[in-house]
PyMOL CGO cylinders between C-alpha atoms (Angstrom):
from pymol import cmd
from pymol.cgo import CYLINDER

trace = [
    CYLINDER, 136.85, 88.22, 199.56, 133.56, 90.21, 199.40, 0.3, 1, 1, 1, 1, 1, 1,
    CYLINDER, 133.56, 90.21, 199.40, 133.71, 94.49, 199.17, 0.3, 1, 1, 1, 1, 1, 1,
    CYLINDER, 133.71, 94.49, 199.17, 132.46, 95.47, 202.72, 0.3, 1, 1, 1, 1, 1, 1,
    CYLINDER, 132.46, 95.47, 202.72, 131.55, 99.46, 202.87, 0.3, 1, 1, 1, 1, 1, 1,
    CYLINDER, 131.55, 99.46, 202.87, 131.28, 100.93, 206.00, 0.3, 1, 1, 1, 1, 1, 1,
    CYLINDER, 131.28, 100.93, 206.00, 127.15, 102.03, 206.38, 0.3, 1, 1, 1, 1, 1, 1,
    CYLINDER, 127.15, 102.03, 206.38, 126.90, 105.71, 206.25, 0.3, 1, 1, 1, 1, 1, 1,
    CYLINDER, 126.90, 105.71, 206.25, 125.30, 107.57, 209.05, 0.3, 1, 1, 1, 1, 1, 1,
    CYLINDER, 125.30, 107.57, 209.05, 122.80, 110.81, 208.78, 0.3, 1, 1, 1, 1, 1, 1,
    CYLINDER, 122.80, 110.81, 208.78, 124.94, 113.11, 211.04, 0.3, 1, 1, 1, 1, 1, 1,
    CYLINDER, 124.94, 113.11, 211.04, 122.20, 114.50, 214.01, 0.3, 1, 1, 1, 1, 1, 1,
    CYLINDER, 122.20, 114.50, 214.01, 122.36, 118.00, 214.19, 0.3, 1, 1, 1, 1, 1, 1,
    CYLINDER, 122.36, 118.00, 214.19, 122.11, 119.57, 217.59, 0.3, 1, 1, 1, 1, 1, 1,
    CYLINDER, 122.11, 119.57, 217.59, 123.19, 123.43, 216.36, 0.3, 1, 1, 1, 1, 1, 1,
    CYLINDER, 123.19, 123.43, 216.36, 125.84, 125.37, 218.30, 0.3, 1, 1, 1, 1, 1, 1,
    CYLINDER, 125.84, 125.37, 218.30, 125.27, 124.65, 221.74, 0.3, 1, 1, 1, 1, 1, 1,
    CYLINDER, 125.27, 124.65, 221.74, 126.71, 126.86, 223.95, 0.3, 1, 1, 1, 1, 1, 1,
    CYLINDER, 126.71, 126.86, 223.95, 126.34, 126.71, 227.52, 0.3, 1, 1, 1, 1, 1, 1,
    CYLINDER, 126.34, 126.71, 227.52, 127.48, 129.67, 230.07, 0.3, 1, 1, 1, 1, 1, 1,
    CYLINDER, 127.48, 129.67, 230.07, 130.80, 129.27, 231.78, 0.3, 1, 1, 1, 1, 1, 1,
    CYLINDER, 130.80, 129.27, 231.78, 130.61, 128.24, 235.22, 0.3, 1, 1, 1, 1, 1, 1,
    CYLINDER, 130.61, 128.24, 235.22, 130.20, 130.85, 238.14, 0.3, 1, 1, 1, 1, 1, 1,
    CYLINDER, 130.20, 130.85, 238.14, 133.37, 129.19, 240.27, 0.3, 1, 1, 1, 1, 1, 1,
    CYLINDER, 133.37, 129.19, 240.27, 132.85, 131.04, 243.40, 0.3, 1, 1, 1, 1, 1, 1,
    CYLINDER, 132.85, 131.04, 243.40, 129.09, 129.56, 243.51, 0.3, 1, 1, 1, 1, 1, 1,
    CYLINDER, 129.09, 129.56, 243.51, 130.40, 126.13, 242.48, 0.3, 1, 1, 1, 1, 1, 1,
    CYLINDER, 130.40, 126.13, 242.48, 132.97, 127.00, 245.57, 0.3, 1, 1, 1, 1, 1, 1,
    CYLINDER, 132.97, 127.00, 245.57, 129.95, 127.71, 247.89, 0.3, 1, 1, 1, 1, 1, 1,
    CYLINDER, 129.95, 127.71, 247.89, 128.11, 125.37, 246.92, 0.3, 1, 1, 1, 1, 1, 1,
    CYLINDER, 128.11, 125.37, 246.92, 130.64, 122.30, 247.55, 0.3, 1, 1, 1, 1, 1, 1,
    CYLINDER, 130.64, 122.30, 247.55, 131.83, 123.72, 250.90, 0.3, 1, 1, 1, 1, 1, 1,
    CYLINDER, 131.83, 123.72, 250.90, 127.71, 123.61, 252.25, 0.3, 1, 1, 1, 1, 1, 1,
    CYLINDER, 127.71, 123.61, 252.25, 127.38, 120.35, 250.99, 0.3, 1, 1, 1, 1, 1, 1,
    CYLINDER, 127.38, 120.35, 250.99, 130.23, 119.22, 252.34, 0.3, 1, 1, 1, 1, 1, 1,
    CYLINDER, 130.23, 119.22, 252.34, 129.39, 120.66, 255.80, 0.3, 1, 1, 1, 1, 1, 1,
    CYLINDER, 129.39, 120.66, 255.80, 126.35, 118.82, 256.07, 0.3, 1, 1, 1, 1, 1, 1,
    CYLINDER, 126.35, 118.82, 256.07, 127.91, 115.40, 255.13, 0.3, 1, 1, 1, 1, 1, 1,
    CYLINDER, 127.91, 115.40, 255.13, 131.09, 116.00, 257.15, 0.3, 1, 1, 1, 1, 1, 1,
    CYLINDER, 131.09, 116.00, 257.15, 133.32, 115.93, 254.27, 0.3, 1, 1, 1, 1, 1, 1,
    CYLINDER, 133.32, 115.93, 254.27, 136.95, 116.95, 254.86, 0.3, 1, 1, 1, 1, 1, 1,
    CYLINDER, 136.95, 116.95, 254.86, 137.61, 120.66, 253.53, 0.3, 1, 1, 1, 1, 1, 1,
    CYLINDER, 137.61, 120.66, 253.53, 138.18, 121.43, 250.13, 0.3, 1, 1, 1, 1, 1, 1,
    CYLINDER, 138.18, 121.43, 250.13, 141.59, 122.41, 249.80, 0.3, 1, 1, 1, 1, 1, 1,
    CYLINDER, 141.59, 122.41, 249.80, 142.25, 124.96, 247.06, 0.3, 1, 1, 1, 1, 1, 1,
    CYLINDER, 142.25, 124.96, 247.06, 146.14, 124.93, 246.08, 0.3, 1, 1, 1, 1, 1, 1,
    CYLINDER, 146.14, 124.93, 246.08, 146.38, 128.75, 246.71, 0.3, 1, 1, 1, 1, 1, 1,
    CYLINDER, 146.38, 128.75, 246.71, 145.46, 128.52, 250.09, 0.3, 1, 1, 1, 1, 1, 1,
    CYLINDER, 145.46, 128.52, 250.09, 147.90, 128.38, 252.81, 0.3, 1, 1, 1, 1, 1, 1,
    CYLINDER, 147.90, 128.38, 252.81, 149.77, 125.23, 253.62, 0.3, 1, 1, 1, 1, 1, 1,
    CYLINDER, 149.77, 125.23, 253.62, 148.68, 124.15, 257.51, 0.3, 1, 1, 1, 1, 1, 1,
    CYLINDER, 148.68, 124.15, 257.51, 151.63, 124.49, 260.23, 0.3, 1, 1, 1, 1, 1, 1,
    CYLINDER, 151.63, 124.49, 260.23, 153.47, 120.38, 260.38, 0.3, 1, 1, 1, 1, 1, 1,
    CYLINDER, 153.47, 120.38, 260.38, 152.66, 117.87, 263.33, 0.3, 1, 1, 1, 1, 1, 1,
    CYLINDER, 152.66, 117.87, 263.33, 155.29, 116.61, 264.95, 0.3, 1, 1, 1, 1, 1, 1,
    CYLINDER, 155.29, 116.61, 264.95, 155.04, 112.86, 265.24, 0.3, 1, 1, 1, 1, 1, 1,
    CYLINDER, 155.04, 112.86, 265.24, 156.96, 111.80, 268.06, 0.3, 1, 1, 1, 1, 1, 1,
    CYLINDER, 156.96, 111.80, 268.06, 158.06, 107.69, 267.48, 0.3, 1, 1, 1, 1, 1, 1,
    CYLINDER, 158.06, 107.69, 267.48, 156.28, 104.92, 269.55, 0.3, 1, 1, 1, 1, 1, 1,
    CYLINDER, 156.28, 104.92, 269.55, 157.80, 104.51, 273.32, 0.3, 1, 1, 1, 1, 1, 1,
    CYLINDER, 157.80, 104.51, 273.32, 160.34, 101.61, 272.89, 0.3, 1, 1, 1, 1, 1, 1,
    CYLINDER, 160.34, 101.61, 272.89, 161.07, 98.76, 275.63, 0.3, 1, 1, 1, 1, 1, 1,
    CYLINDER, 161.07, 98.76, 275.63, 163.70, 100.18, 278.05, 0.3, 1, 1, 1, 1, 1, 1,
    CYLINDER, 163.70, 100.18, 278.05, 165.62, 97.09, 277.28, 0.3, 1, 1, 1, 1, 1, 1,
    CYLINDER, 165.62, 97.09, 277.28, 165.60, 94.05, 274.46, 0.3, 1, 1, 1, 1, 1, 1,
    CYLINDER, 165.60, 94.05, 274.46, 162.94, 91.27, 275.78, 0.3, 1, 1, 1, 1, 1, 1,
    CYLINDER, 162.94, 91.27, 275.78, 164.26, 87.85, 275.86, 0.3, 1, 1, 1, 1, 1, 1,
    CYLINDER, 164.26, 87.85, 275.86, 161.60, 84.57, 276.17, 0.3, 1, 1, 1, 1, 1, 1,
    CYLINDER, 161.60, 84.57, 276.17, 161.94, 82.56, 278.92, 0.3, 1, 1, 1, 1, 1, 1,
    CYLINDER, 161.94, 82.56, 278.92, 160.25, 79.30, 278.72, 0.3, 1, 1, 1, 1, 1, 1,
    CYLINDER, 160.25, 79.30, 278.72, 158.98, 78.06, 282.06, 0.3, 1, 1, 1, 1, 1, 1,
    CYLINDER, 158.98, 78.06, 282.06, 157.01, 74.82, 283.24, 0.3, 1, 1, 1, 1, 1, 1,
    CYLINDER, 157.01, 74.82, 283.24, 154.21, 75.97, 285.50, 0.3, 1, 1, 1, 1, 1, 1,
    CYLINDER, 154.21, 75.97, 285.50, 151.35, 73.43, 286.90, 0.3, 1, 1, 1, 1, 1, 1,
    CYLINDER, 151.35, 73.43, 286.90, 148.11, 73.51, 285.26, 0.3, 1, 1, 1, 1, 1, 1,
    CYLINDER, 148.11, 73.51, 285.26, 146.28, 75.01, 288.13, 0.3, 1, 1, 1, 1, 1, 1,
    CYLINDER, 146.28, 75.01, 288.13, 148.72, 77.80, 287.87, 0.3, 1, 1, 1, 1, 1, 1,
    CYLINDER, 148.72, 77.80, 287.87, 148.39, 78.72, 283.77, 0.3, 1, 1, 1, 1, 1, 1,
    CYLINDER, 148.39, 78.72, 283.77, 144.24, 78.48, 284.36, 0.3, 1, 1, 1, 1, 1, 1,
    CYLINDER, 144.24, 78.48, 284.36, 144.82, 81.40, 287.31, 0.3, 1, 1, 1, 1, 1, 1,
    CYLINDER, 144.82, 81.40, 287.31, 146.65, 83.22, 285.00, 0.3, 1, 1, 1, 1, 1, 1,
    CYLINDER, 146.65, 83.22, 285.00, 144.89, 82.80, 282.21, 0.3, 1, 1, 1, 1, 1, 1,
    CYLINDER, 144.89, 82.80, 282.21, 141.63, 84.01, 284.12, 0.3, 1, 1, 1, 1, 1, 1,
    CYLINDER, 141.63, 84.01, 284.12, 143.17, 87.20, 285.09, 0.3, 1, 1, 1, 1, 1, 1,
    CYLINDER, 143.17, 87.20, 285.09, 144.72, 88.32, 282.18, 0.3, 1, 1, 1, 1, 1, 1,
    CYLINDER, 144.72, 88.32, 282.18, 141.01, 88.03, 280.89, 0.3, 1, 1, 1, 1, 1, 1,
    CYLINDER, 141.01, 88.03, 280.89, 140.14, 91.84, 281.92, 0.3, 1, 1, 1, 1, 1, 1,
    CYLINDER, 140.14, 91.84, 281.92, 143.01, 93.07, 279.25, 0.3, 1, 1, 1, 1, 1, 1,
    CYLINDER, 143.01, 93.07, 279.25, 145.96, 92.37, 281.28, 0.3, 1, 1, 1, 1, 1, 1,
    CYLINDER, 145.96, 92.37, 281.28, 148.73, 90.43, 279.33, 0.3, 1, 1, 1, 1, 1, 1,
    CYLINDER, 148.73, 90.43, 279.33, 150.11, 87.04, 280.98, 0.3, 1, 1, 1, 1, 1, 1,
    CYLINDER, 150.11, 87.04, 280.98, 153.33, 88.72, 281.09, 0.3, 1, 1, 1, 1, 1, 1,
    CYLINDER, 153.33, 88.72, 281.09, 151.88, 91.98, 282.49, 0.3, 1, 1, 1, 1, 1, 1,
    CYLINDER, 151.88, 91.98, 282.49, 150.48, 89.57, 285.24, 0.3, 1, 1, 1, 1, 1, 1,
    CYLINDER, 150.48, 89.57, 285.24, 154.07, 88.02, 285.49, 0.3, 1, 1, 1, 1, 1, 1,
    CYLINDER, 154.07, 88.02, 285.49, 156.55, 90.77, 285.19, 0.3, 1, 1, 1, 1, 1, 1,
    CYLINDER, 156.55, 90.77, 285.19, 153.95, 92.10, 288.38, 0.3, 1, 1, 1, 1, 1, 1,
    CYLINDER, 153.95, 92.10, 288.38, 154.38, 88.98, 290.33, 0.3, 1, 1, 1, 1, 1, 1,
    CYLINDER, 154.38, 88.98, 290.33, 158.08, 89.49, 289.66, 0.3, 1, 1, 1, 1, 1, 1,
    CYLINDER, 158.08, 89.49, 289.66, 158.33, 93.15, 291.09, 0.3, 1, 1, 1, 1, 1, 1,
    CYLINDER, 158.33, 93.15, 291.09, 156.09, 91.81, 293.81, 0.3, 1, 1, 1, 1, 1, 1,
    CYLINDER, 156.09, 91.81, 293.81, 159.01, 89.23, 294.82, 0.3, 1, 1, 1, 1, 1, 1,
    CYLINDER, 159.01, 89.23, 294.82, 161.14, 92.39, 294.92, 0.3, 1, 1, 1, 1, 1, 1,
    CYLINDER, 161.14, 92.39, 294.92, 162.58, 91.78, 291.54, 0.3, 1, 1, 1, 1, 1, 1,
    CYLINDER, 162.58, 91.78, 291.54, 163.63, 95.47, 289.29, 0.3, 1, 1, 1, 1, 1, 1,
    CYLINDER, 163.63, 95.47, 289.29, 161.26, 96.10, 286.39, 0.3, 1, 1, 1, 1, 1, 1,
    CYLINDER, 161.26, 96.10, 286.39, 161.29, 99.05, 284.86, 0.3, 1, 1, 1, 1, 1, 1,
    CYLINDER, 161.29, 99.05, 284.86, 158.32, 100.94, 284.42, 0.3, 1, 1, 1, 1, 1, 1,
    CYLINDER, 158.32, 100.94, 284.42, 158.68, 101.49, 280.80, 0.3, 1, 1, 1, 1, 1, 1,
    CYLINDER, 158.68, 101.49, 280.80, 158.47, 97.48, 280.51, 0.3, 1, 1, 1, 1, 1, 1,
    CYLINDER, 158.47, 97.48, 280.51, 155.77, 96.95, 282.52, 0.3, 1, 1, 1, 1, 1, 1,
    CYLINDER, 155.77, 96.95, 282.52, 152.16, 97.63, 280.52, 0.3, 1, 1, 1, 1, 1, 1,
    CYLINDER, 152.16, 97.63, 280.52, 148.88, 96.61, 281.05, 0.3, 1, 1, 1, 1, 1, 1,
    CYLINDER, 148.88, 96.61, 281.05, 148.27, 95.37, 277.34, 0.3, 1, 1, 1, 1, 1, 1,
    CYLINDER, 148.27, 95.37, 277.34, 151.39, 95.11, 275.23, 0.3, 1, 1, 1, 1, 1, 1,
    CYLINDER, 151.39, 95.11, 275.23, 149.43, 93.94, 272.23, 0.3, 1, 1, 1, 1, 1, 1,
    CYLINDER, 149.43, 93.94, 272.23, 148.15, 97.09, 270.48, 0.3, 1, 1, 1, 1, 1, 1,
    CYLINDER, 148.15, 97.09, 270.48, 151.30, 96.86, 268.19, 0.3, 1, 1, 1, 1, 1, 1,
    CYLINDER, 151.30, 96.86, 268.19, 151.52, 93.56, 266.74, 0.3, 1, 1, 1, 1, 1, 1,
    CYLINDER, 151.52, 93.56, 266.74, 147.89, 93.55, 266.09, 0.3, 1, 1, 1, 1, 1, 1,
    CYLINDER, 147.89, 93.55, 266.09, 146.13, 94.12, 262.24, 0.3, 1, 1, 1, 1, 1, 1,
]
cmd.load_cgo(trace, "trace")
């Protein structure tokens, strides 16, 4: 086993450096202009007063629980319905419509145009 020795370095001398402390309430400025002009979000300082809380009411829920009902329909049928529920109208919008139409009770809280903006990522 061979005696490895570290290299020795000339050490750089840069003096005492000393820089000025930082003028905060110009930093302060400073980052609020910039981010005005790039439509940052505010710059929340922890002092500062704590904003008022939203309320968040919960998501309207189905007036009652859905059930499926599987139904054999000719194909001329499916293709009608199909082409109307092309303008954002859910098949079972288009459905549950035909149904109050017949002078069947759906509730209004069941019956929406598009349905879909939940389930969807």
């Amino acid at each position: 086993m061979s005696n490895l020795s570290k290299p020795t370095f000339k050490p750089i001398g840069f003096g005492a450096v000393k820089s000025p402390p930082p003028d905060v309430d110009k930093l302060l400025k400073t980052v609020s202009v910039v981010a005005k002009e790039t439509n940052t979000p505010k710059l929340v300082h922890p002092n500062d007063p704590k904003p008022a809380p939203v309320e968040v009411k919960p998501p309207a829920q189905p007036a009652t629980r859905n059930r499926r009902l599987v139904v054999e329909l000719p194909d001329y049928l499916v293709d009608d319905i199909e082409r109307r529920s092309i303008g954002g109208k859910t098949r079972r919008y288009l459905t549950m419509k035909a149904f109050q139409a017949a002078g069947y009770h759906i509730d209004e809280n069941d019956l929406k145009e598009d349905n879909r903006g939940g389930r969807r990522s």
